[in-house]
N, CA and C of each residue as an Amber inpcrd file, in Angstrom:
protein
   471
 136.1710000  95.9580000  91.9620000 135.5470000  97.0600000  92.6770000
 134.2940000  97.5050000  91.9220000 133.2960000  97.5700000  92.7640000
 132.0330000  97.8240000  92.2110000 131.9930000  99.5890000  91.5050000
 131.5710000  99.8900000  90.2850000 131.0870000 100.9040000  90.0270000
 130.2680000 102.0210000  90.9380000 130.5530000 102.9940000  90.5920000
 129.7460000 103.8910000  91.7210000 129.7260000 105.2050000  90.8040000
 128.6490000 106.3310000  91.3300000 128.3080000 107.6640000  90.4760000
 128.2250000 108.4850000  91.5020000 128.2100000 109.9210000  91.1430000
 127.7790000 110.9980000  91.7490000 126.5390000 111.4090000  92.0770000
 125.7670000 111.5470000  92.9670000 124.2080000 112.0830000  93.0380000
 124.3360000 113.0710000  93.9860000 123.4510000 114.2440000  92.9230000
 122.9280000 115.6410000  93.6530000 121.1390000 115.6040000  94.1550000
 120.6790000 115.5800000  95.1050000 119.4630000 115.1300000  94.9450000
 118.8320000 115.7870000  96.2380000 117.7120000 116.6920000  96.0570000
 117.1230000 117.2440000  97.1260000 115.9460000 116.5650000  97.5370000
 115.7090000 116.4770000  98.3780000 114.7150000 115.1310000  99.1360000
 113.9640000 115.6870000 100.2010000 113.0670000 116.4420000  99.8340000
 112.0040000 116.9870000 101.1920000 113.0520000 118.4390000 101.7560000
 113.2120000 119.2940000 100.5160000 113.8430000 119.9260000 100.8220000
 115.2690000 120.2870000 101.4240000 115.7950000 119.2200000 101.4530000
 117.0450000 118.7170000 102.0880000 118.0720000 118.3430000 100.6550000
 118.8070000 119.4150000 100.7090000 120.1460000 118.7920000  99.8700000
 121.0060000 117.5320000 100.3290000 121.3350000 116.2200000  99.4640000
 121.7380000 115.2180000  99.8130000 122.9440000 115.2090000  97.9620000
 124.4930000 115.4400000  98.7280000 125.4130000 114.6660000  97.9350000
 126.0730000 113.2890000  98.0550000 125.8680000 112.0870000  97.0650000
 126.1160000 111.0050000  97.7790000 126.8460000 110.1660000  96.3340000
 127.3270000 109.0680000  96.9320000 128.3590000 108.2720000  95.7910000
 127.5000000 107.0920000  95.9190000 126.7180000 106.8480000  94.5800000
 125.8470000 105.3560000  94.8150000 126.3310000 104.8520000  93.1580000
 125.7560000 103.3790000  93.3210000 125.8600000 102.5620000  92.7650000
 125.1090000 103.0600000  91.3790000 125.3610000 102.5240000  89.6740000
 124.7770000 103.2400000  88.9710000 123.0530000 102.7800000  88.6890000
 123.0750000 101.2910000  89.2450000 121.7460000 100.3990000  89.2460000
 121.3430000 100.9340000  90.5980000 121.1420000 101.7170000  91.4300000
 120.4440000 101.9250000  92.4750000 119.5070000 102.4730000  92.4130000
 118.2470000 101.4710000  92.7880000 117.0410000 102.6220000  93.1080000
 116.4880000 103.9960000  93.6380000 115.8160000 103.9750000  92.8700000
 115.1460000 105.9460000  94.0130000 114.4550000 105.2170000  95.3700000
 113.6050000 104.2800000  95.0610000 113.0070000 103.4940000  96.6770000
 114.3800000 103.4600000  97.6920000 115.1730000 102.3440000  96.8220000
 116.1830000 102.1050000  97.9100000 117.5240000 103.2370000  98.3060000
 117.8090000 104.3190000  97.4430000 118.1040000 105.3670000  98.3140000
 117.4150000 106.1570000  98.9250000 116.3110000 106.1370000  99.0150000
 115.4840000 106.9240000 100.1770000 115.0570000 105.7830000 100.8510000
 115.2890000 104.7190000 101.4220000 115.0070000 103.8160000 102.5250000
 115.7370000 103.3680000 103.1080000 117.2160000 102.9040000 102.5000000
 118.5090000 102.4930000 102.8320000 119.3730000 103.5120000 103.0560000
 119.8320000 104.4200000 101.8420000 120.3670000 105.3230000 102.1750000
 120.1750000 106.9060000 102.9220000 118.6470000 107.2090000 103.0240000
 118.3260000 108.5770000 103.2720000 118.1220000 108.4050000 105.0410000
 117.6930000 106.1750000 105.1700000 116.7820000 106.8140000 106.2880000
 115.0580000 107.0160000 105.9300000 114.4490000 107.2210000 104.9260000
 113.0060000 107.7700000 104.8370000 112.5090000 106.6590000 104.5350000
 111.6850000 106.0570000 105.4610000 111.0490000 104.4590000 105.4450000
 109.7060000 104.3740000 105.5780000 108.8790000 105.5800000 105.1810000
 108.1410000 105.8970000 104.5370000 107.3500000 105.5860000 103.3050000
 108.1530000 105.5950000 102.4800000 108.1060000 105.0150000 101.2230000
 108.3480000 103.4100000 101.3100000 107.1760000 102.8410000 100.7870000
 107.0200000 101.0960000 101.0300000 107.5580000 100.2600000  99.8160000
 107.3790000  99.4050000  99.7260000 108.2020000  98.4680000  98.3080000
 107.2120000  97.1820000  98.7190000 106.3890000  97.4620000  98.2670000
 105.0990000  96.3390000  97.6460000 105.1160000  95.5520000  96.6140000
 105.1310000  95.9030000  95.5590000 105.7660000  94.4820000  94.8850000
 106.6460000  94.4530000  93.4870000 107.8050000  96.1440000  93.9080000
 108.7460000  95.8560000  92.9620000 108.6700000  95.9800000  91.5110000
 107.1390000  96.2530000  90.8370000 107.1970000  95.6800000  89.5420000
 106.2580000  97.2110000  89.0320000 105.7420000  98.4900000  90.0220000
 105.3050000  99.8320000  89.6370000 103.8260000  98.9360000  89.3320000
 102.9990000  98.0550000  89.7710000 102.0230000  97.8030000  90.4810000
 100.9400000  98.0910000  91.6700000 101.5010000  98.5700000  92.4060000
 100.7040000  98.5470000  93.9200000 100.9360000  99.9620000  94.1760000
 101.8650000 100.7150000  93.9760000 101.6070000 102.3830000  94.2610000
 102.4070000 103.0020000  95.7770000 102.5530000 101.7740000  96.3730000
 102.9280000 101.7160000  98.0900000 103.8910000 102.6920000  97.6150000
 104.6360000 102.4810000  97.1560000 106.2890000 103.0950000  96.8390000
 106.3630000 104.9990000  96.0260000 105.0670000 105.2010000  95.8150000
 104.6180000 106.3090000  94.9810000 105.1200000 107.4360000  95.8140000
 105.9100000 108.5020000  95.1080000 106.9960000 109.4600000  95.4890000
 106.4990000 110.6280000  94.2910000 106.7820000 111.8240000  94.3960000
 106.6600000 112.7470000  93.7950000 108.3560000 113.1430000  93.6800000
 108.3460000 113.4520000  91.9780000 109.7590000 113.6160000  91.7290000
 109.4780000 114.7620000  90.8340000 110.5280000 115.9880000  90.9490000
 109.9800000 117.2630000  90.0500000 108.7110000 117.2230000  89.8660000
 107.7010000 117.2540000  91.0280000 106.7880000 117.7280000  90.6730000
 105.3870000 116.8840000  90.4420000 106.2060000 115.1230000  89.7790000
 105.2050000 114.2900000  89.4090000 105.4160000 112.9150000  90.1090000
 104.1990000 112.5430000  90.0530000 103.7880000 110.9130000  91.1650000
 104.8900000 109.7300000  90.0970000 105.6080000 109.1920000  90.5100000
 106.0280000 108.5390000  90.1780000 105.9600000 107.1320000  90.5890000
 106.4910000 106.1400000  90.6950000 106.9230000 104.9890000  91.2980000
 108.4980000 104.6660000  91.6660000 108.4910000 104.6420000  92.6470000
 110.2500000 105.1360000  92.9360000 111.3010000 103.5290000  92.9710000
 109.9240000 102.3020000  92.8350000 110.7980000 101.3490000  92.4280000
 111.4210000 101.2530000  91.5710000 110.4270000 101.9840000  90.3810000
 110.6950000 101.8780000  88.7210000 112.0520000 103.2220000  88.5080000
 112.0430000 103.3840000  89.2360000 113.2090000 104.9250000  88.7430000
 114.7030000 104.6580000  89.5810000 115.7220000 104.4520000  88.0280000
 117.2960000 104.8770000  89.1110000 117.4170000 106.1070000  89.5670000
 117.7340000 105.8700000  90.6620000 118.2220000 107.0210000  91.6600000
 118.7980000 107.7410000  90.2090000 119.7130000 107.3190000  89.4420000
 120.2400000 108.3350000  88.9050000 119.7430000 108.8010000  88.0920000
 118.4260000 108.6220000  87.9490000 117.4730000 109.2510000  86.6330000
 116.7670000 110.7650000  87.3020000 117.1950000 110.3990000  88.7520000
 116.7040000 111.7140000  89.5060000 117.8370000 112.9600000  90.1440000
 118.9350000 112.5060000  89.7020000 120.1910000 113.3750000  89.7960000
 119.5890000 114.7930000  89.5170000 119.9660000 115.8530000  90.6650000
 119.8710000 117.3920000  90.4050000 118.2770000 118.0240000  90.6930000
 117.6680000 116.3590000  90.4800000 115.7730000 116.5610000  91.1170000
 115.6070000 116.9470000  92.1660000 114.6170000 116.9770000  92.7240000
 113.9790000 117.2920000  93.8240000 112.5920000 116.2540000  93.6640000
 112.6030000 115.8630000  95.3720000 111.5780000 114.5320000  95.5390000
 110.9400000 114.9470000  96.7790000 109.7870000 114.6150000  96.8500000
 108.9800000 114.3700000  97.8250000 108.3400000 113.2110000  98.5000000
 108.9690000 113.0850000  99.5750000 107.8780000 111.7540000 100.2830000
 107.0080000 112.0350000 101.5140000 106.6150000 110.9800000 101.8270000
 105.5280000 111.1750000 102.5300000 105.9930000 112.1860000 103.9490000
 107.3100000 111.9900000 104.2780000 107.5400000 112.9640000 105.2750000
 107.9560000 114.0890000 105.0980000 107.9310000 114.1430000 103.6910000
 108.0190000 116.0360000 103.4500000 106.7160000 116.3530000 103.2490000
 105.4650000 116.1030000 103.7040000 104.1840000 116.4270000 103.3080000
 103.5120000 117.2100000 104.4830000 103.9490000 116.6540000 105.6810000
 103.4070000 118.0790000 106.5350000 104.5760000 118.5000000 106.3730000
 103.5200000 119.8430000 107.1310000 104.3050000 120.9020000 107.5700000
 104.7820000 121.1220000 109.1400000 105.5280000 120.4480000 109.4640000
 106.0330000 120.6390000 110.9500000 105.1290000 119.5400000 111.8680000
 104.5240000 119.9590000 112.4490000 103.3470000 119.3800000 113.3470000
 102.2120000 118.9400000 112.3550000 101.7610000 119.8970000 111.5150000
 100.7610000 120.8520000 111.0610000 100.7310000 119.3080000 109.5430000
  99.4270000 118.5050000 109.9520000  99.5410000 117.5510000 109.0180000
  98.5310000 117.8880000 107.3350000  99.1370000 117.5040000 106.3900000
  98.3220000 117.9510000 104.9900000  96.8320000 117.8220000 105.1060000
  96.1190000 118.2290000 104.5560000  94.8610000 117.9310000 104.8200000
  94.5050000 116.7440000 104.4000000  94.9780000 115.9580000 103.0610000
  95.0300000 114.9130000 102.8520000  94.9340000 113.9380000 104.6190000
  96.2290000 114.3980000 104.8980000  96.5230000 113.3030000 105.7980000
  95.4140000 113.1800000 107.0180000  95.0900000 114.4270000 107.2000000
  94.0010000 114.6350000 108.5700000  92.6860000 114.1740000 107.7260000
  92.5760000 113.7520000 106.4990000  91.0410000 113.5570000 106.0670000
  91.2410000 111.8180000 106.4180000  92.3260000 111.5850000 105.8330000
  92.6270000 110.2600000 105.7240000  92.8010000 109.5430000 107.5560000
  92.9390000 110.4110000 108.5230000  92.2050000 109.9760000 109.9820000
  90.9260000 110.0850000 110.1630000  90.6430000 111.1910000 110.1490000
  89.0770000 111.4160000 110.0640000  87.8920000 110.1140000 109.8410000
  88.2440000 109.9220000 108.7950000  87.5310000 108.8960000 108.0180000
  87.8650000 107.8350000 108.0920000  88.9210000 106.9820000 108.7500000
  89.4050000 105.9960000 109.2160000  89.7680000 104.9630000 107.7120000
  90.7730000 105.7770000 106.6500000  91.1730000 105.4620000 105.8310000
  92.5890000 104.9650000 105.7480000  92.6290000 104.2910000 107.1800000
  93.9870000 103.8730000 107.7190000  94.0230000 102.4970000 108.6090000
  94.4060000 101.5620000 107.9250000  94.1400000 100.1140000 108.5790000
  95.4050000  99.8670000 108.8810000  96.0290000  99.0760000 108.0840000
  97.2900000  98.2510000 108.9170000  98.6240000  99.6260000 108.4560000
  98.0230000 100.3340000 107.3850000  98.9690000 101.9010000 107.2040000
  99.9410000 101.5680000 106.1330000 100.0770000 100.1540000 105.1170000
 101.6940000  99.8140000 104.3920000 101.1340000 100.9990000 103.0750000
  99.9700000 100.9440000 102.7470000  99.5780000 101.7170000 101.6680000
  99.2390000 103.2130000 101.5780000  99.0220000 103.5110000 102.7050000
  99.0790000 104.7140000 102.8940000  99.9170000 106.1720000 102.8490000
 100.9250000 105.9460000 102.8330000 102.0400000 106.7410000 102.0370000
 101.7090000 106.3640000 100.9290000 101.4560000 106.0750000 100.0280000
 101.2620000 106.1550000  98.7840000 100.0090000 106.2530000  98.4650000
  98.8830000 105.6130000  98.6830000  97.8890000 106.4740000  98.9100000
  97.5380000 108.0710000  98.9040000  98.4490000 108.4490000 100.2020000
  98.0140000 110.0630000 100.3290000  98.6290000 111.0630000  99.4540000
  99.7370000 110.6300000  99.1150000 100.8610000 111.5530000  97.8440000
  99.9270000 110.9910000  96.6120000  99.4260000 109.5690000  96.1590000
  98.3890000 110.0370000  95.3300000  97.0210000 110.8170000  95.2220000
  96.4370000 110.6020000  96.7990000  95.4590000 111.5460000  96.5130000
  95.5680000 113.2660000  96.2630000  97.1460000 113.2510000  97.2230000
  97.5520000 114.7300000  97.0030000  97.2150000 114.9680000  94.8760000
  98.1720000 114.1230000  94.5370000  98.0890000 114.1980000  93.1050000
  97.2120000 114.3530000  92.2170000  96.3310000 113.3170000  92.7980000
  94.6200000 113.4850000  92.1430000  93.9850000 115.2540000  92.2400000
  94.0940000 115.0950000  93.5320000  93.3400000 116.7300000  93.4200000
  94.3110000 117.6660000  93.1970000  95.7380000 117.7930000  93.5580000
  95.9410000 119.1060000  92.5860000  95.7760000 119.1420000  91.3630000
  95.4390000 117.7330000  90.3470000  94.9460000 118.0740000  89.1080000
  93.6430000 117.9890000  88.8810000  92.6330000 118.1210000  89.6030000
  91.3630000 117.4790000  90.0290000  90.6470000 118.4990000  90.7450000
  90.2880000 119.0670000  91.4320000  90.4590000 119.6630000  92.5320000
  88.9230000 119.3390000  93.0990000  87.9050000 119.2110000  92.3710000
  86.6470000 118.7860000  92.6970000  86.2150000 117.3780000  92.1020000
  86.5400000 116.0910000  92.3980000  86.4370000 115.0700000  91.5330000
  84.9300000 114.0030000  92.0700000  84.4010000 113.8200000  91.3400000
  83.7480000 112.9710000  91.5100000  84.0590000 111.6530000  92.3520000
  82.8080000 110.6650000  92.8680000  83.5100000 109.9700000  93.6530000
  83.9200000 108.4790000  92.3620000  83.1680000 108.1370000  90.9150000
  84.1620000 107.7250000  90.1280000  85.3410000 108.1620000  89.8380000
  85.7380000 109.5430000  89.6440000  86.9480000 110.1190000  89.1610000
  88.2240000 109.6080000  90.5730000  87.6090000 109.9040000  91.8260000
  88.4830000 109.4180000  92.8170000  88.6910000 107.4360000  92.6010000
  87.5200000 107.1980000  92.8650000  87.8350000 105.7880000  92.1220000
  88.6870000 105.5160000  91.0240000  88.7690000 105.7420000  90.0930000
  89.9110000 105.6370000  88.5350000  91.2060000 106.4700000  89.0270000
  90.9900000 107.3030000  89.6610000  92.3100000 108.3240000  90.1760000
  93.4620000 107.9080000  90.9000000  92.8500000 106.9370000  91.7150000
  93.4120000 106.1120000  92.9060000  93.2510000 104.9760000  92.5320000
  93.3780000 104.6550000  91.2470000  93.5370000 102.5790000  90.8060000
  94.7170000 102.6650000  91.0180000  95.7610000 103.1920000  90.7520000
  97.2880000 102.5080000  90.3200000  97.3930000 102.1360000  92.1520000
  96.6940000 102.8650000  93.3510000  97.0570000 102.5980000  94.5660000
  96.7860000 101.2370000  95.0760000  97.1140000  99.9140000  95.4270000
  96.5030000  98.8820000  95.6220000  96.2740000  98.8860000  97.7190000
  95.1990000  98.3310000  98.3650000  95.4990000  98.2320000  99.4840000
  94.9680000  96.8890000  99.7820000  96.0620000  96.5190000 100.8990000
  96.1520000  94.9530000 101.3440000  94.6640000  94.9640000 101.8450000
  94.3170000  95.4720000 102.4810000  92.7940000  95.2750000 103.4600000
  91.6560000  96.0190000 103.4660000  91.6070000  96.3760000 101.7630000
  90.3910000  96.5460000 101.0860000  89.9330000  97.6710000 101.6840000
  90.4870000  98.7880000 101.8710000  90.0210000  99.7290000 103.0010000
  89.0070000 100.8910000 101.8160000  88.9560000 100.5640000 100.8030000
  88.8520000 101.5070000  99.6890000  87.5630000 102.7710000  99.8620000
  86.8750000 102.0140000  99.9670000  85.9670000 103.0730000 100.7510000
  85.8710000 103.8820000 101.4370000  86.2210000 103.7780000 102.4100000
  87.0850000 104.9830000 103.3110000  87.9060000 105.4140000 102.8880000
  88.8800000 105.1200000 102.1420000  89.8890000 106.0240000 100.9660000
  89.3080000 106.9150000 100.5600000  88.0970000 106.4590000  99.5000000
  87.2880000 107.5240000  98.6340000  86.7190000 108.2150000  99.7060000
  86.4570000 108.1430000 100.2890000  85.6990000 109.2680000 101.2460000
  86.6830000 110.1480000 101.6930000  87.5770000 109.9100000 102.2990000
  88.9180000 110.8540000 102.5720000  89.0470000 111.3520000 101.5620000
  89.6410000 111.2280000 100.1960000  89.7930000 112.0800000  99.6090000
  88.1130000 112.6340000  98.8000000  87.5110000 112.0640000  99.2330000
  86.1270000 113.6030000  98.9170000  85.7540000 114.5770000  99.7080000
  86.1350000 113.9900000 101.0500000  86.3640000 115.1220000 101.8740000
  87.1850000 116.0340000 101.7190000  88.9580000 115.4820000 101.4780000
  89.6860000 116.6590000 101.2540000  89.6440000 117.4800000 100.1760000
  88.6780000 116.7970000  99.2770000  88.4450000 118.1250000  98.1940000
  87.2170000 119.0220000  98.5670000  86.6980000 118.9630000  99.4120000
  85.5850000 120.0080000  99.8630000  84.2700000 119.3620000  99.2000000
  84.3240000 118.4440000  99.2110000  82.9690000 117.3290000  98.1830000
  81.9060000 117.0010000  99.2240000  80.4490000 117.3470000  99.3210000
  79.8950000 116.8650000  99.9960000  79.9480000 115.1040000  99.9230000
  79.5560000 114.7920000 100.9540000  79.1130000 113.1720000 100.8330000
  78.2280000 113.3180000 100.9550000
């Protein structure tokens, strides 16, 4: 009989008690087990960013983290980021500007740009460049990235 643990874990505001495995991912309980498929799995190795989750607070990589390293945390993904209808500004810059191609990178993308500027809040368009490396996107959309998030920081272009 396979091993199994206890997890307390709030997830977009949502209390979740659950019995998982002690090797289980934070990706794969929020994709398998939560339901939130949102969060992408690009290439497994905390490379590409697709998978990038906010945990207490900070951008993480949710391939690289056991679920049980986040016991009693609180996480954010991309669908706890609006508010109801009412989409982040991130996210409405990131239409605007047509910083949205085939979309696998984009959840991770926008929780990093969220990240960038709440520590950032006026960044240059190098600083958005270096800010947004760990994000990789399949179809080179990068440019329009940086522009979305210079828009959502109130940055002229």
């Amino acid at each position: 009989m396979r091993q199994t643990v206890p997890l307390q874990i709030e997830v977009n505001g949502q209390e979740y008690s659950l019995t998982i495995p002690p090797d289980r991912r934070l990706i794969d309980l929020l994709r398998e087990d939560l339901g939130l498929t949102g969060t992408k799995e690009g290439c497994g190795a905390g490379e590409c960013g697709a998978c990038s989750v906010f945990l207490n607070g900070n951008l993480v990589n949710s391939c690289l983290v056991l679920a049980v390293e986040a016991s009693g945390g609180k996480v954010l993904t991309i669908e706890g980021v609006a508010r109801g209808e009412e989409l982040h500004p991130v996210q409405e810059s990131f239409i605007r500007n047509g910083a949205i191609q085939c979309g696998f990178c984009t959840p991770g993308m926008v929780l990093s740009a969220i990240d960038l500027l709440r520590n950032n809040p006026g960044p240059t368009e190098r600083q958005v460049r270096e800010g947004m490396s760990g994000n990789l996107c399949r179809c080179t959309g990068y440019g329009n990235i940086v522009k979305a998030v210079l828009e959502a920081s109130g940055a002229k272009k």
